[in-house]
C-alpha positions, 0 to 999 in steps of 0.5 A: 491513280484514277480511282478504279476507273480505268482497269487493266487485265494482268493474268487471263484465266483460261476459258476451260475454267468454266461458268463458275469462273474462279474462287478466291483461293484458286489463284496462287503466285509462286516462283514467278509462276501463276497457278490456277485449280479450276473449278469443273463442272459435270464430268470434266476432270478437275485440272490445276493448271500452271502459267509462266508468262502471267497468264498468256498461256497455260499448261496443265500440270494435274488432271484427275478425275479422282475429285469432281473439282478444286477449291484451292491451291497454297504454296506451303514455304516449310514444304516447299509444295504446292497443296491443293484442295 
């Protein structure tokens, strides 16, 4: 390699993830799939969101206002479901 200096973008994050971009648990790669809890500021509905082409498009699979916003999102193997928080 060239130690770090020349990067590549694998997966985009989509630009609803807002300002506070995203934390180190909101990412999680499950079946070949990228799935995203964003992190929303003031009254937009907190959203996990879901890409089956590494990040080139993405679909919303939760959108709630129920919560203000998502810290994470886990893949649980004994379940097999997704668990956000």
């Amino acid at each position: 390699g060239d130690s770090g200096r020349s990067w590549a973008p694998v997966h985009r994050l989509p630009d609803s993830s807002g300002p506070m971009g995203t934390l180190p648990t909101s990412v999680c790669l499950h079946g070949g799939d990228v799935y995203l809890a964003e992190y929303t500021l003031g009254d937009d509905p907190a959203r996990i969101l879901r890409s089956d082409d590494d990040g080139r498009t993405w679909e919303i699979r939760v959108e709630t206002t129920e919560v203000r916003h998502f810290h994470g999102v886990f893949y649980d193997p004994y379940r097999d479901a997704l668990w956000a928080t």
